[in-house]
C-alpha positions in Angstrom: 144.8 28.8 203.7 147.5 27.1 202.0 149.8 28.2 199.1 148.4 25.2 196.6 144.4 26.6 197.2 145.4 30.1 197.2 146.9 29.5 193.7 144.1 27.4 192.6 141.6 30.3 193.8 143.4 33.1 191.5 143.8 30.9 189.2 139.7 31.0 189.0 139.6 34.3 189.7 142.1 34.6 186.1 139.4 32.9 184.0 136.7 34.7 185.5 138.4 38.0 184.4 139.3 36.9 181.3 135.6 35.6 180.2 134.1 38.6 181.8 136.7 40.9 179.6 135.2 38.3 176.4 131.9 38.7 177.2 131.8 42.4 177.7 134.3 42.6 174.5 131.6 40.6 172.5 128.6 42.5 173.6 130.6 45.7 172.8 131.3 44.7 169.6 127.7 43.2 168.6 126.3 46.9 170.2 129.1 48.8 167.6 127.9 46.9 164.3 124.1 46.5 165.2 124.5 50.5 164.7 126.4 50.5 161.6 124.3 50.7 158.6 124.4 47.4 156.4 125.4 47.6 153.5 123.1 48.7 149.9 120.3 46.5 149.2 120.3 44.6 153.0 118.1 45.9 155.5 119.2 48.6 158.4 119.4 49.1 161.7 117.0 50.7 163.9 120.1 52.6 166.2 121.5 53.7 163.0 118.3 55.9 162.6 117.9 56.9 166.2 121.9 57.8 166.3 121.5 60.0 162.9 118.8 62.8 163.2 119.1 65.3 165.7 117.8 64.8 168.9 114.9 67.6 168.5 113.4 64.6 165.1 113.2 62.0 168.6 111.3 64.7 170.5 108.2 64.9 168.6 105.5 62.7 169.8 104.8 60.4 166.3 101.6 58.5 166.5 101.6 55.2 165.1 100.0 54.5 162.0 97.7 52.0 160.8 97.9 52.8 157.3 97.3 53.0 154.1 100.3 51.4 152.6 102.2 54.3 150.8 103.7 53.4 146.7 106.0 56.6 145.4 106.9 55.9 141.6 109.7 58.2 139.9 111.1 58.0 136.7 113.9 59.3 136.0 114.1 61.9 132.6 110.5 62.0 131.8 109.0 64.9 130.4 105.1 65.3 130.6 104.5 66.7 127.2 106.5 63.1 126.0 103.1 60.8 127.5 100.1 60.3 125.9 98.8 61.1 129.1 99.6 64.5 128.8 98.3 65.2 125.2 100.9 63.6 123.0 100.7 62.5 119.7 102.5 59.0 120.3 100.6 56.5 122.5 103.8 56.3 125.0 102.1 55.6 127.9 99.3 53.2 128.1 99.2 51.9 131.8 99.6 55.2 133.1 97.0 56.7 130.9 94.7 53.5 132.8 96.0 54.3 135.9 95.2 58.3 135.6 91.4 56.8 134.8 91.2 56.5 138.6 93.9 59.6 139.5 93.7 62.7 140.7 96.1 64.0 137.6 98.1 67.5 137.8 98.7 69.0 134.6 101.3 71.5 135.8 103.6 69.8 138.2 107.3 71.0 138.4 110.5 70.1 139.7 112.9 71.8 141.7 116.0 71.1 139.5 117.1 69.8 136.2 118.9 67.2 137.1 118.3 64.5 139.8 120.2 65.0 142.9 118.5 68.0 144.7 115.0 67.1 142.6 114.7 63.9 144.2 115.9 64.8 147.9 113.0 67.8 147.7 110.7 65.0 146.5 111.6 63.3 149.7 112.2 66.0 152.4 109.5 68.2 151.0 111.8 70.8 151.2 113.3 73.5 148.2 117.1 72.8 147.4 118.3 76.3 149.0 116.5 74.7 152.4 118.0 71.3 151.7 120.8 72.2 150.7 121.9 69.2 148.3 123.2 70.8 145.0 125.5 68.6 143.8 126.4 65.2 142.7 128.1 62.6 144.8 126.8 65.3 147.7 125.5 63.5 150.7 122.3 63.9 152.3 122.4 65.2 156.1 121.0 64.6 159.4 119.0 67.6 159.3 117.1 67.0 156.2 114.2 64.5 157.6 113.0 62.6 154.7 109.6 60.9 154.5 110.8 57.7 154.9 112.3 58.5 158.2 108.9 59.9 159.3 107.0 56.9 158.4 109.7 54.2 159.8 109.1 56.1 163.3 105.4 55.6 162.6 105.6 52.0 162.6 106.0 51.7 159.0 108.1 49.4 157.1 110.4 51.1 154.7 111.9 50.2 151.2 113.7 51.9 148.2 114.6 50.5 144.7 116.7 53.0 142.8 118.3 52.0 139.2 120.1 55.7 139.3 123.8 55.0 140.1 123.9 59.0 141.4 121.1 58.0 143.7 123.6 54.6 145.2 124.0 55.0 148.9 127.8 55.4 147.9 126.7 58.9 146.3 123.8 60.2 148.3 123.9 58.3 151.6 120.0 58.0 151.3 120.5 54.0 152.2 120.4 54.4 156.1 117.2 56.1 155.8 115.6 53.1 154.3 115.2 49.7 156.2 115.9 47.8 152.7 117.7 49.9 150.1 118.4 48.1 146.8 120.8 50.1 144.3 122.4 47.3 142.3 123.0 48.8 139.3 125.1 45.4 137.3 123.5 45.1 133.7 126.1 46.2 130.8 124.8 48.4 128.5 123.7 47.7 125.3 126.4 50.0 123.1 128.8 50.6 126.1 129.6 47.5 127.8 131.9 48.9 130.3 129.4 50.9 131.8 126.3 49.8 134.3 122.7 50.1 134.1 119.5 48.6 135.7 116.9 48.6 133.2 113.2 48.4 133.8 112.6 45.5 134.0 115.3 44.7 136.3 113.8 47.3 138.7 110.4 45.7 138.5 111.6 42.4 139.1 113.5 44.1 142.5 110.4 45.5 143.9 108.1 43.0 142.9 110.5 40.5 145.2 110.7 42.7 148.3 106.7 43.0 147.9 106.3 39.2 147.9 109.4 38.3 150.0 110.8 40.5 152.9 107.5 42.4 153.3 106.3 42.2 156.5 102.6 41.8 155.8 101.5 42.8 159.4 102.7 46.0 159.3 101.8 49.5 156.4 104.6 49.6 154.0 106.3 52.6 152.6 107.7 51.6 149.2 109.7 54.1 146.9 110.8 52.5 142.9 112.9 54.8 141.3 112.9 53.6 137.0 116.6 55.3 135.1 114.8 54.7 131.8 114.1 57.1 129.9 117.8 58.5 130.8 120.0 58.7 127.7 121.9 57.6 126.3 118.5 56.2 124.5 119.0 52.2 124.1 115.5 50.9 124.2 116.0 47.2 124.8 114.5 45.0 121.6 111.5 43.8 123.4 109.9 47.3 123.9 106.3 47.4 123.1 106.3 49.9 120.2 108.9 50.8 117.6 108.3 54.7 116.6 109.0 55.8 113.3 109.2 58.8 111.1 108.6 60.4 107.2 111.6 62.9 106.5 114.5 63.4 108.9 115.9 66.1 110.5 119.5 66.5 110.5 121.1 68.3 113.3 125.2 69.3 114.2 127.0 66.7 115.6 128.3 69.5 118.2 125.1 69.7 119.4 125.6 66.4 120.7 127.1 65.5 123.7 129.6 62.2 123.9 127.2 60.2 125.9 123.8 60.2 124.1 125.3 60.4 120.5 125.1 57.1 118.3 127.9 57.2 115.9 127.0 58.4 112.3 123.1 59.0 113.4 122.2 62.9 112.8 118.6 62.7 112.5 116.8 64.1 115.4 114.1 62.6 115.3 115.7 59.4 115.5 116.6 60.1 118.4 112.8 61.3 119.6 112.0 58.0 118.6 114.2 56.1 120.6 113.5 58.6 123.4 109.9 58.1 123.4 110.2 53.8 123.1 112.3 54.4 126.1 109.3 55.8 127.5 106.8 53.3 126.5 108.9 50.5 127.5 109.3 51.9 131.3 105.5 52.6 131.0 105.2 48.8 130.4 107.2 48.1 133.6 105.3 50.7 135.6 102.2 48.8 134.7 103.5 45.2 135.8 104.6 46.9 139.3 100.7 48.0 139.4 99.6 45.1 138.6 101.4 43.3 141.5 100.7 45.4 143.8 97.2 45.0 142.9 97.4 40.9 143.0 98.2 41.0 146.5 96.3 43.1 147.8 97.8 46.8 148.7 96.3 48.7 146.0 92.7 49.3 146.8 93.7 51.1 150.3 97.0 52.2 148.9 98.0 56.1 148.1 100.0 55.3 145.2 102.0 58.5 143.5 103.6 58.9 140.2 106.0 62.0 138.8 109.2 62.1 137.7 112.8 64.2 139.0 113.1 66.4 135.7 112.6 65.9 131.6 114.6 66.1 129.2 115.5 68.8 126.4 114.7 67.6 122.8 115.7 69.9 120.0 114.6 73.3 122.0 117.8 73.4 123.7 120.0 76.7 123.3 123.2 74.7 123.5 122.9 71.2 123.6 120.1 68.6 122.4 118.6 65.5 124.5 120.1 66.3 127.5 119.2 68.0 130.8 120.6 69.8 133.9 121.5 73.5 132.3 118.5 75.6 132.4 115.1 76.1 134.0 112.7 75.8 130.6 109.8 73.8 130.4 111.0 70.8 128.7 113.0 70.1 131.8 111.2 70.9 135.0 108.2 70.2 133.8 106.8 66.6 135.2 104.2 64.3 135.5 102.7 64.3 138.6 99.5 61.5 139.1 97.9 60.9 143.3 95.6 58.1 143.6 93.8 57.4 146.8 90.3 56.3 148.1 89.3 59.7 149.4 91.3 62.1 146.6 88.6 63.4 143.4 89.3 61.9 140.6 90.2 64.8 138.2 92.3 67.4 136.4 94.1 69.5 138.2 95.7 72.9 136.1 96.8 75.1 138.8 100.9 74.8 139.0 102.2 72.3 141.9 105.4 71.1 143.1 107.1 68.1 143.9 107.9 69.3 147.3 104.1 68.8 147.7 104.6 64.9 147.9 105.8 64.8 151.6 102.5 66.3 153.1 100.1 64.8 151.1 101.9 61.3 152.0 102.5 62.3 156.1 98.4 64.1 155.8 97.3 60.5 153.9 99.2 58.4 156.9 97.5 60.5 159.6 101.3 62.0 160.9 101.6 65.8 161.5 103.0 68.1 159.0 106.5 69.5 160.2 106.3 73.2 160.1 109.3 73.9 158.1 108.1 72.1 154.7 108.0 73.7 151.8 105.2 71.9 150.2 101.3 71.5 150.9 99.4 68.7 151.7 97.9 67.8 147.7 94.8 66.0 150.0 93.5 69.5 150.8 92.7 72.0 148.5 96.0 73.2 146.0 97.5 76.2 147.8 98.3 79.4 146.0 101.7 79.6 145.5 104.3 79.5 142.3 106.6 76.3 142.2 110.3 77.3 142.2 113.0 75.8 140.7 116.7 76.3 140.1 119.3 74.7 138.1 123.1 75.7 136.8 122.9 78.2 133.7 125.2 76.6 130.6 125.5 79.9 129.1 128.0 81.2 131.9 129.8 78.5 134.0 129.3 79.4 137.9 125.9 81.0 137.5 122.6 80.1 139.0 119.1 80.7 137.4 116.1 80.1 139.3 112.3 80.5 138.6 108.6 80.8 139.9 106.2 79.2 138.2 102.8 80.8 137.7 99.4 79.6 135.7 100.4 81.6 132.8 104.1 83.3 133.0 107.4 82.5 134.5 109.7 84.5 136.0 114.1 83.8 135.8 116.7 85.6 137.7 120.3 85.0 136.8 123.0 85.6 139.3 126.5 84.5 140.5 128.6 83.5 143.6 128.0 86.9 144.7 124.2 86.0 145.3 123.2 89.6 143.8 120.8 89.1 141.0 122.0 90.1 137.5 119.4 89.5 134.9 115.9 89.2 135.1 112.9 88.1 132.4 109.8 86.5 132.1 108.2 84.4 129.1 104.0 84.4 128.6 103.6 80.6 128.8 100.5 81.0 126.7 101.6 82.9 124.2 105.2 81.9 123.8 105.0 78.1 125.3 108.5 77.0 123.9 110.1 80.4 126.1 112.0 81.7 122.9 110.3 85.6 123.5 111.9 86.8 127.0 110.1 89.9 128.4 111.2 92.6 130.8 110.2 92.1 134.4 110.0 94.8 137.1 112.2 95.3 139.9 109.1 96.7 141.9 106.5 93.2 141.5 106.1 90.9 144.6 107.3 88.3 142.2 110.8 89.5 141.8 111.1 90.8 145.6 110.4 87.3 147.0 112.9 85.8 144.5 115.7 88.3 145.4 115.1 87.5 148.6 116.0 83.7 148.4 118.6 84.4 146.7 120.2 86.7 148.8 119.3 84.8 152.0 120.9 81.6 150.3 123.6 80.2 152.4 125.7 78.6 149.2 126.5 80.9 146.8 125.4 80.6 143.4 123.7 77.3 144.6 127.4 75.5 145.7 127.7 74.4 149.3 130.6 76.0 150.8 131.5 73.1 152.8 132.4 71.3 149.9 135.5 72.5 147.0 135.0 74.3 144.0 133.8 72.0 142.4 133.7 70.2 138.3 131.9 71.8 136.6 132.7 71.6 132.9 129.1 71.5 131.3 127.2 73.4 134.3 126.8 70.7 136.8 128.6 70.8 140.4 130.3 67.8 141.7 131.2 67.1 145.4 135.4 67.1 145.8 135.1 63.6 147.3 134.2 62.1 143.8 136.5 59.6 143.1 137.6 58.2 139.7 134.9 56.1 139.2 132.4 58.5 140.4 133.4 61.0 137.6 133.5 57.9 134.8 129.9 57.4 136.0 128.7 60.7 136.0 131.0 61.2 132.4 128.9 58.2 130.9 125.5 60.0 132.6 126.3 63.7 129.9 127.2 65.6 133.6 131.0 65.9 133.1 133.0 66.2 130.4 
């Protein structure tokens, strides 16, 4: 062979090499992004999801469902005893009263926290907050905690989220790789404090109502999850809410029981703020019914199971320390929820016995045909309501670095106090019949099952006083914890939100 083909013939080989190297570096390349998540509010990828859970999550056999379609409403900050629904004076809530009509409605449905962080990730892992482990803001969720929507996308469901609760961005939770579409623009000024960020109502209707109509994939069941930030303070309902609430004589409270983000400078009547509270409420009632009614005009909602509730309430004037706020204690006004299931096979009724939110994951996965995982804490709301006390937790403002937690029973409540030790302190109980606004605390005993199966939590509780150890210390100026990777903004955000000072 001569010199001049033996040059041409590596010079082939060269190129070859070279393209191969190209090819193999593209394909690479489109293999390492196709299994990065995209970012908030764009659809993402499948190997995300398989690379994330455990390998153990891949192993169960999942069949594939058929159906129904699946709508989860939340709103953030919305106390029961605040909707009409619910016995209220004030007609707040309209189109939820007319969609109860045709609901199975709970009258005692609880949280697990005060504030929305761990009460939202145990309305979608079904699991308590000592199980999930997610106690703090700006904490991210973890491969072990499976949430319904990662059950359901397996099943051959297509998944969505709209959340309008910056502490619920991907940014803060990391819930967004769980969901194939995950929308948390949160870009509207507020009304009094420009600088800061909100997604009003409407804004989230408008969201979900264009994923519905638009990305849907009509040919397969749909898992859709709208998360509303009004009523949230600071109270600013917008000037086209449906009612504006008025009252006779005011009542004039201490500016100190204010804190910096709901207070309206020079306003010191209570009930001015109720009022604005409770149009808050009726406005995001209004919204709530023109998300039903889409989903109604094409076509989901006769088949659907549709669910509404809420992550916590909202403290009025009861509060020890603080007014129209939430996050420090376990009391009624803010663990208390609405809770309303409504599907073709369900009884349309009242239900009194006390529930939890962790209850929403079974009933959904039962509803969908999917198996139940074992370690949920909830029960299936489709069967009959199973015998047990909710529990819930939440930072105690009395005493920074304490944890009070509670069961919940038909007529009484039980609270234990305790530190980082995880060695209960103090103990009481309050007659919920008797005493509904919890200002008589009682003497419980050590002995009852009650109080054993609470020590027992707590003691077994791998963060102590509620704080994951993996992360630091902590903020926690008015009782709530923050995760140490918080930046700046973070902390301005959850500052503007009443959580930091």
């Amino acid at each position: 062979m001569s010199s001049h083909s033996r040059s041409r013939m590596a010079l082939i080989a060269t190129r070859t090499a070279i393209i191969i190297v190209l090819a193999v570096g593209v394909l690479v390349g489109l293999c390492f992004w196709g299994a990065l998540p995209e970012k908030a509010g764009a659809s993402n990828s499948d190997s995300a999801s398989r690379e994330l859970f455990p390998a153990e999550f891949h192993r169960v056999e999942m069949p594939q469902a058929k159906g129904p379609h699946v709508l989860l409403i939340s709103v953030d900050t919305l106390r029961a005893d605040h909707m009409s629904l619910y016995g209220y004076r004030r007609p707040t809530t309209p189109r939820i009263d007319q969609f109860a009509k045709s609901s199975r409605v709970f009258d005692r449905a609880y949280a697990t926290a005060p504030f929305t962080p761990p009460s939202v990730v145990s309305m979608l892992t079904g699991r308590y907050p000592y199980n999930h482990r997610v106690r703090m803001f700006w904490q991210r969720v973890t491969a072990e905690n499976i949430t319904v929507a990662d059950h359901l996308r397996r099943a051959g469901y297509q998944t969505a989220a709209v959340v309008s609760n910056v502490v619920l961005s991907d940014d803060a939770c990391g819930l967004g790789i769980r969901f194939e579409h995950y929308d948390d623009q949160v870009s509207e000024p507020e009304p009094r404090r420009p600088h800061m960020r909100e997604r009003r109502a409407a804004g989230t209707t408008d969201a979900a109502i264009a994923w519905l109509t638009g990305t849907r994939d009509a040919n397969k069941p749909s898992f859709l999850w709208v998360h509303y930030n009004d009523p949230h303070g600071p109270y600013t309902p917008p000037d086209d809410a449906p009612v504006d609430f008025t009252h006779d004589q005011p009542k004039l409270i201490a500016e100190d029981r204010l804190l910096e983000y709901v207070k309206e400078p020079g306003l010191l009547d209570g009930l001015e703020y109720v009022d604005r509270y409770d149009e808050e409420i009726a406005y995001v009632d209004r919204e709530i019914g023109r998300l039903l009614d889409a989903y109604t005009s094409i076509g989901l909602a006769d088949d659907a199971l549709i669910i509404l509730t809420a992550d916590h309430g909202e403290q009025m004037m009861e509060g020890e320390r603080f007014f129209f706020c939430h996050g420090y204690n376990v009391h009624e006004s803010v663990i208390h929820v609405p809770l309303l299931v409504r599907y073709k096979s369900m009884p349309v009724e009242r239900v009194a016995q006390p529930v939890s939110i962790v209850d929403i994951v079974p009933t959904i996965l039962e509803v969908a045909g999917l198996p139940i995982p074992g370690e949920l804490d909830g029960y299936s709301l489709a069967r009959g309501i199973h015998d047990r006390p909710p529990y819930a937790e939440g930072p105690d403002a009395e005493v920074k670095g304490r944890l009070i937690r509670t069961f919940v029973y038909a007529d009484r409540k039980i609270v234990v106090q305790h530190g980082r030790s995880n060695i209960p302190r103090r103990s009481w109980a309050y007659d919920l019949r008797s005493d509904p606004h919890e200002s008589n605390p009682l003497p419980v005993d050590p002995a009852e099952s009650a109080y054993i199966a609470m020590e027992q939590i707590i003691r077994g509780d791998p963060d102590p006083a509620g704080q994951p150890t993996t992360y630091a210390k902590g903020i926690r100026p008015t009782g709530a914890a923050v995760a140490d990777h918080a930046d700046h903004d973070a902390l301005r955000t959850l500052r503007s939100l009443g959580y930091v000072e």
